[in-house]
N, C-alpha and C positions, 0 to 999 in steps of 0.2 A: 795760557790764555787768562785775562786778566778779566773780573767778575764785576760790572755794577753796583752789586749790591749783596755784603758779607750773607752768604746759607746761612738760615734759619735752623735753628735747631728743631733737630725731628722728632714730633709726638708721636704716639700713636695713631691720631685721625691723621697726622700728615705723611703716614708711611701706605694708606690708600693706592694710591700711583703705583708705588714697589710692590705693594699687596699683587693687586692685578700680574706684574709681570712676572711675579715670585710662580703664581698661578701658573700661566702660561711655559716657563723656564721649570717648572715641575712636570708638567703634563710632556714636553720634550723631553727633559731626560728622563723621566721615570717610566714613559709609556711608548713614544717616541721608536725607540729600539726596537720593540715590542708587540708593535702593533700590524698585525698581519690580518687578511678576512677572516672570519669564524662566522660558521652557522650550526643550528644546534636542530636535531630529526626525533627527540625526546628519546633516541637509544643510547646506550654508553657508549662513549663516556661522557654522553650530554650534548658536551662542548665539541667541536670538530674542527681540524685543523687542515681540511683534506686538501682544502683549494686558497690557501694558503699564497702558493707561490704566482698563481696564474695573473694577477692584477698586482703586485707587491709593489711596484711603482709608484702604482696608479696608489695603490691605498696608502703609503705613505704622506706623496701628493698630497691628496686632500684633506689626509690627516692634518702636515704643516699649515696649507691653507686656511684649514680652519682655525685652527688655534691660533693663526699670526693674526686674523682678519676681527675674532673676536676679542683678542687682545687690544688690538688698537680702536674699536667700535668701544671697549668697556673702558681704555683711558679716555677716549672722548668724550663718552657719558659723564665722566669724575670732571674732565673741563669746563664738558657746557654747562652743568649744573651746580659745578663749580662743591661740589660736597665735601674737599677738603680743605684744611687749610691752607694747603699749600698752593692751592690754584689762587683759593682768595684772596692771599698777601702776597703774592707775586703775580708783576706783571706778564700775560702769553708771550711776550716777546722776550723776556725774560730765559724763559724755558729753552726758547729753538733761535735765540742771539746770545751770541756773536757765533756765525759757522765756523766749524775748526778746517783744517785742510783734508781731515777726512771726510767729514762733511759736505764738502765741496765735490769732494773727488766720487762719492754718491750720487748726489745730483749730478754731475756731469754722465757719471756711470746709463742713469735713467737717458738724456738726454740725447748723447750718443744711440743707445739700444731701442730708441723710439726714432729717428730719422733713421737710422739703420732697419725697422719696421716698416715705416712706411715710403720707403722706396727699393724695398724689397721685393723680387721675382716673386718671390711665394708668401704676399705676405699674411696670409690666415696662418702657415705656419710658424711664420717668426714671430706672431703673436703668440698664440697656445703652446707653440713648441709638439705639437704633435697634429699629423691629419692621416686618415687613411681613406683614400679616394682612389677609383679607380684600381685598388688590389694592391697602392701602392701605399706602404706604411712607414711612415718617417718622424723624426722628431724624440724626443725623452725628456720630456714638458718640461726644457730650458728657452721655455721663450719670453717673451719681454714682457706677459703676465706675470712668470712668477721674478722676475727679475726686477718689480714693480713690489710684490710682496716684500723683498728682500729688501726693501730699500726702506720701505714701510716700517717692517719692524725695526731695522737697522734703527732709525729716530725712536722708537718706543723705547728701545734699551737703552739708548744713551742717554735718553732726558730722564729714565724714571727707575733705574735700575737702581736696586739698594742690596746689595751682601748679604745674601743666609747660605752659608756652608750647607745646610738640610738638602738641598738645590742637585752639586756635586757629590756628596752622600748617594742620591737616589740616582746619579747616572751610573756611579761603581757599580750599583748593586743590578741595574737594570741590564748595566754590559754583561757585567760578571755572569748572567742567564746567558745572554748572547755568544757568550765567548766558550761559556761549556756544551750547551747547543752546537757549537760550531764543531767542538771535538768529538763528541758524541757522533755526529752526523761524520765526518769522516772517517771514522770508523763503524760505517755502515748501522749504525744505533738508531733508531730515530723516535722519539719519545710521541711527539707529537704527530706522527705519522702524515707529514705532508710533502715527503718523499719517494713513499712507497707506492702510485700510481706511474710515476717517472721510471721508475727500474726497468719496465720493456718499451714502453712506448717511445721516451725521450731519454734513452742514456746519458746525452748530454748534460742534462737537468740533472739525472739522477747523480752524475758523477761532480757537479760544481757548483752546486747549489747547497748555501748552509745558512744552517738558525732560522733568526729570522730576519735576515734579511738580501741574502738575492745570490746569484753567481760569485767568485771568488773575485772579479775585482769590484765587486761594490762593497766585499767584507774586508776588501783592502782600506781601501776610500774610509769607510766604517771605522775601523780598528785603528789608521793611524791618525784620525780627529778624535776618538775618544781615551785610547789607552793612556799616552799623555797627561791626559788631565788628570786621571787617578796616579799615575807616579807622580807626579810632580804635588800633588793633594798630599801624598804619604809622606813627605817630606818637609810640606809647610805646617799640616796642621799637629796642632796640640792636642788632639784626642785620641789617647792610645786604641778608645775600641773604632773610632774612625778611620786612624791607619791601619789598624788589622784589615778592616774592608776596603781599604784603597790598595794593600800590599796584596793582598786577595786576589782586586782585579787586576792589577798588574800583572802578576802573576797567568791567570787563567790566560789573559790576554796576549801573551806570550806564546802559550802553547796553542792557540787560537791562530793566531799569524802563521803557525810552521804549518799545523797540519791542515789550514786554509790554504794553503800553496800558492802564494805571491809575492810576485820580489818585490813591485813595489811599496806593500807594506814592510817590508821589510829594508826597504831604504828610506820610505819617511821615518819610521821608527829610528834608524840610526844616524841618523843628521837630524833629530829631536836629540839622542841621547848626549852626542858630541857636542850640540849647541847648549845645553843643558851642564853638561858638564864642567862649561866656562862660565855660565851664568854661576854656578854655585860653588865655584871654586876659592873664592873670598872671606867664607867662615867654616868652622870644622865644625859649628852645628849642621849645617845645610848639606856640606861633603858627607857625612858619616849618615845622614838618613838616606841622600843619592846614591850612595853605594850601596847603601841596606836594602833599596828598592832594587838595585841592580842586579842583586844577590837572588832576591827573590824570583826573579824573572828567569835568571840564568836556571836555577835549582829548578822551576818550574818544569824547565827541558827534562833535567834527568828525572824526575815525575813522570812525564810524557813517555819519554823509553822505557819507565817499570810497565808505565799501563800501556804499551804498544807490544813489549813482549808479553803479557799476561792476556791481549787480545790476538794474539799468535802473529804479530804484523798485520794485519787484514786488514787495509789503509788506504783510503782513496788513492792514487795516483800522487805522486809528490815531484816537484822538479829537483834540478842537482842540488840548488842552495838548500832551502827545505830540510830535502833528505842528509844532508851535510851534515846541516845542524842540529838535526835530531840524531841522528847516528858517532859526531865525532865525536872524541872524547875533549879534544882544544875547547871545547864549552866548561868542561871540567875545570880545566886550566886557568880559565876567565874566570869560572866563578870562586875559586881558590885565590885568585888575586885580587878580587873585589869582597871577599869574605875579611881576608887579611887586611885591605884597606877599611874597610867597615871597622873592625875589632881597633886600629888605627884610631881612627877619628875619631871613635869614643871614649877610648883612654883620652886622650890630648883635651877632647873638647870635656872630658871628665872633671880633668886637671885644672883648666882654665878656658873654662865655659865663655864662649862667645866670643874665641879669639878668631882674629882677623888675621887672612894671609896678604903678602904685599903684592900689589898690583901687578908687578912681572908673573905672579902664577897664570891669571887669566888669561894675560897678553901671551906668554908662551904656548898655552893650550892652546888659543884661538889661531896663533900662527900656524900651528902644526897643524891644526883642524883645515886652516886653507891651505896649508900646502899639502894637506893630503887630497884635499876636492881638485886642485891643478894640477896634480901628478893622475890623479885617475886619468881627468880632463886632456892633458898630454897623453895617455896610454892609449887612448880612444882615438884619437884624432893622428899617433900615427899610423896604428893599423886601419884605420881608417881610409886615411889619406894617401899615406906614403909609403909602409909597406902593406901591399892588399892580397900579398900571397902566401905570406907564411901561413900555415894550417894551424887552427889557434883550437881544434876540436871544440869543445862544449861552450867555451869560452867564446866561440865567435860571436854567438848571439849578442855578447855582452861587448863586446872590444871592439868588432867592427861592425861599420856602419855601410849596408845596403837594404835591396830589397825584403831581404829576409829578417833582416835586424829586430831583435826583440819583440820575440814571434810575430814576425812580420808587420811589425810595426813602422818598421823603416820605407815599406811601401806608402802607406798612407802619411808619414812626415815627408818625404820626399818631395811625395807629388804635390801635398798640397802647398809646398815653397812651388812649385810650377804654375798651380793655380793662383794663389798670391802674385808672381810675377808676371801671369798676362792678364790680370783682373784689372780694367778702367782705376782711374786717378778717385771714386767716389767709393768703388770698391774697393781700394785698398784703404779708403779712409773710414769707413764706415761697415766695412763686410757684404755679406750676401743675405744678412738677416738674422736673426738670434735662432742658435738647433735650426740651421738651413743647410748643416755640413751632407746632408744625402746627396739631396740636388746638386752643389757645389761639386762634389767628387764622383757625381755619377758617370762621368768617362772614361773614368780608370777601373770602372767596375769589373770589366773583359780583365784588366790584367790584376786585380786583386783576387780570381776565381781560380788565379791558377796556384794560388795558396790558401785556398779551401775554404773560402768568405765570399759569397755571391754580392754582395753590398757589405756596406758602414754608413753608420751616420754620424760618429764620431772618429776625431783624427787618433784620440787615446794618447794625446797630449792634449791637457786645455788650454793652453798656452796659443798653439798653436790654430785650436778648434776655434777659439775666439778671435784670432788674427783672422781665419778665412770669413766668420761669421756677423763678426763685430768691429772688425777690421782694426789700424791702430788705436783710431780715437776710443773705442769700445777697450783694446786691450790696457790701453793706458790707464784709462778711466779704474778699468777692474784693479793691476797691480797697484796703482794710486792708493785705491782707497783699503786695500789689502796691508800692503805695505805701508800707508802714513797710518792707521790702526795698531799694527804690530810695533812700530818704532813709539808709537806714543805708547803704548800699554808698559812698554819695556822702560820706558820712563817713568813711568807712575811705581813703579816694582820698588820702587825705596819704601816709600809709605804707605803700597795698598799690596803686599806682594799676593796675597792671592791672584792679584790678576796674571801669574807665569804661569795659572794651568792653564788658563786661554790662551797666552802667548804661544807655550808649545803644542796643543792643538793644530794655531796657525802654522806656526813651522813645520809640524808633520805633515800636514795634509799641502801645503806649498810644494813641498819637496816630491813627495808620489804624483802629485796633478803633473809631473815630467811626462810620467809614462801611463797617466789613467784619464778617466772621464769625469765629469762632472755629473750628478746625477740627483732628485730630488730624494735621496736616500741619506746620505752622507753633507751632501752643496749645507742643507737648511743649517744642520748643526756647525759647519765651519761658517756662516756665517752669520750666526747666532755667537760664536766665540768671538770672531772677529767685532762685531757689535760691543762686545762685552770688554775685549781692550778696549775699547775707546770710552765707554761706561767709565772702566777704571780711571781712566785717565781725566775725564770730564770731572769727575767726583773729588782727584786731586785737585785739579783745579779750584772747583769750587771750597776745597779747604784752604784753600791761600788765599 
């Protein structure tokens, strides 16, 4: 995108703008994570963590709310009154012209999810994303308020976003709490004791609930938007005691994912890794810290098995993958060939620092990387399809596709292509409403009960959840501006590479929304990253 008028070189009164959102992109990562209710009865330990989990939505919610709302209320104050230099000597249109394609693909995002609003069946819900009337409670405040938010700050960051590593520092360190919370808690520990009311009342809770932040797939969602960005941080940055804390989170964050027990953290994470692994295959300085990072993750595991046998096993519940991974020794195996490659790439890159491998390395990785996504994609769809009777034991969940299909997830993707296909020509263009998926699939409720779920309000595909909700035009809108963000950040990575911790971010959390939700837990920070490519990219720009 080609600029008007050559960027001004930045003083300090003109980095104001970036001040503020530095501000903001601090209070998200650093608190963000972290931030659960507390009320204090003046006994110890003062502070109290009890009721913690009962609103954790809701208090996140308003948490982001607030800090996007006064973010963009404090760069308008710096516009109207114009206090920096940078407002003064560039023109307003200046700032928010010429729209890029992601930009566009925002606004149309809004545009869509507002006619999709207001010809909405329910629509107080597809506003707020949440109503509870009548005893009936629906919604997980994705409605086209905070989708409105999103779009909000989305423009904050691209026009005013400026680089401080400080930023990424405070998310490692904020997860890094998060992801030993997590392990603690699944092994019945609980520091903060905001557990310990759940143990008879609501086993449920008791058993799938970590840290601080909600049931195991919202620590999926969680884990595979943030972990990302500290391996990939351990790898760009030049600060030895910075990558000790990003190998750190990595690290923690690993044994976080296993003994949080979800696979689809554990498929964003490894379709981050194998995308990653092609992006950084082109120099032996980049390969040798990617593997160093890989090292540390794998090692993390056998960490995890000292401290699971010295906690006598006593482990929340684990599924087969999980327990696999914690239990097999083929981790050993991995991490001995990624140790080896490590030791590799720093002799070589020792020898002749900053050498470049030839472009057939990436291109073979990347082909292997898809033909291994269309061989799984093949293994699926013939048991699927074609042969539906071989007994595939544990594995069915995974390989074949029916009602039961990952953990009966296959119920609610099924029906809602049923729904989708006798929904009017306005509804499939447009949805039933933003967070309107209760109402939309409440017919199949009778037959979702007979696998132990009296309702959903999500499909646990968002993909999918936005086709029935927001129909094409809404879905388009979203991978648009998802996708033209990530392709442009991914271009800016010659000159600005920090922007690849945001890129893999997007990539992990793209890949898990297969099989998860969207939720104002996890949704804010991917699309806070996602913003943050296109930042990268806008800033490229503006140095050309």
């Amino acid at each position: 995108m080609k600029q008007t008028k050559k960027a001004q070189p930045e003083t300090q009164s003109e980095s104001l703008l970036g001040a503020v959102l530095n501000v903001f992109l601090f209070f998200m990562f650093a608190v963000f994570p972290l931030f659960v209710g507390i009320y204090a009865n003046g006994q110890f330990p003062f502070i109290h963590f009890d009721d913690g989990f009962f609103n954790i939505r809701h208090d996140k919610f308003y948490f982001f709310v607030t800090m996007a709302l006064l973010a963009v209320v404090g760069e308008i104050m710096i516009i109207v009154t114009k206090s920096s230099p940078e407002v003064r000597n560039r023109k307003l249109g200046e700032v928010f012209m010429p729209l890029s394609f992601t930009d566009w693909s925002a606004i149309a995002l809004v545009l869509s999810c507002t006619l999709s609003t207001l010809f909405s069946p329910y629509p107080k819900l597809a506003f707020w994303g949440e109503i509870n009337e009548h005893g009936v409670s629906a919604g997980r405040n994705n409605g086209l308020f905070l989708i409105l938010i999103y779009v909000l700050i989305y423009f904050v960051i691209t026009r005013f976003f400026r680089y401080k590593e400080v930023v990424f520092t405070a998310l490692a360190v904020s997860c890094s709490v998060v992801y030993l919370l997590t392990v603690l808690n699944g092994y019945y520990l609980d520091p903060l004791n905001m557990l310990e009311q759940f143990k008879d009342s609501q086993p449920g809770v008791y058993m799938e609930f970590f840290s601080t932040i909600g049931n195991k797939n919202m620590l999926a969602s969680f884990i595979c938007v943030t972990l990302p960005v500290s391996a990939v941080m351990a790898v760009l940055t030049e600060s030895l005691w910075r990558r000790l804390i990003y190998l750190a989170a990595s690290g923690l964050g690993m044994t976080a994912m296993i003994i949080g027990d979800s696979d689809s953290a554990m498929l964003g994470t490894a379709v981050f890794a194998m995308v990653f692994l092609v992006v950084f295959s082109r120099t032996t300085a980049r390969l040798k810290r990617f593997f160093l990072t890989l090292s540390v993750m794998l090692a993390s595991v056998g960490l995890l098995r000292l401290f699971s046998a010295a906690m006598g096993d006593n482990y929340k519940e684990l599924g087969s993958i999980p327990k696999a991974l914690l239990f097999s020794n083929y981790v050993y195996i991995l991490l001995a060939v990624c140790a080896v490659l490590t030791a590799v790439f720093y002799l070589v890159d020792g020898k002749k620092p900053g050498m470049r491998l030839p472009k057939a390395v990436p291109a073979a990785l990347g082909a292997l990387f898809v033909l291994a996504v269309l061989t799984g994609f093949g293994i699926f769809i013939y048991f699927s399809a074609i042969d539906t009777e071989t007994p595939l034991g544990d594995m069915e969940k995974l390989l074949r596709m029916n009602d039961a299909w990952g953990t009966h997830r296959g119920i609610m993707w099924l029906r809602s292509f049923d729904i989708f296909a006798d929904a009017n020509p306005w509804q499939k263009l447009f949805g039933t409403g933003p967070d309107t998926f209760y109402f939309a699939f409440e017919k199949y409720f009778e037959q979702l009960a007979e696998y132990g779920n009296s309702s959903t309000d999500a499909a646990h595909n968002e993909y999918i959840n936005y086709l029935i909700t927001i129909g094409i035009a809404g879905l388009g809108s979203y991978l648009a501006f998802a996708g033209g963000a990530l392709v442009r950040g991914f271009k800016a990575a010659k000159r600005n590479p920090a922007v690849l911790c945001c890129a893999a971010a997007v990539v992990a959390y793209l890949a898990q929304a297969t099989v998860n939700i969207a939720l104002p837990i996890s949704t804010p920070l991917f699309i806070v990253f996602v913003s943050l490519c296109e930042a990268f990219a806008e800033n490229r720009a503006q140095a050309e």
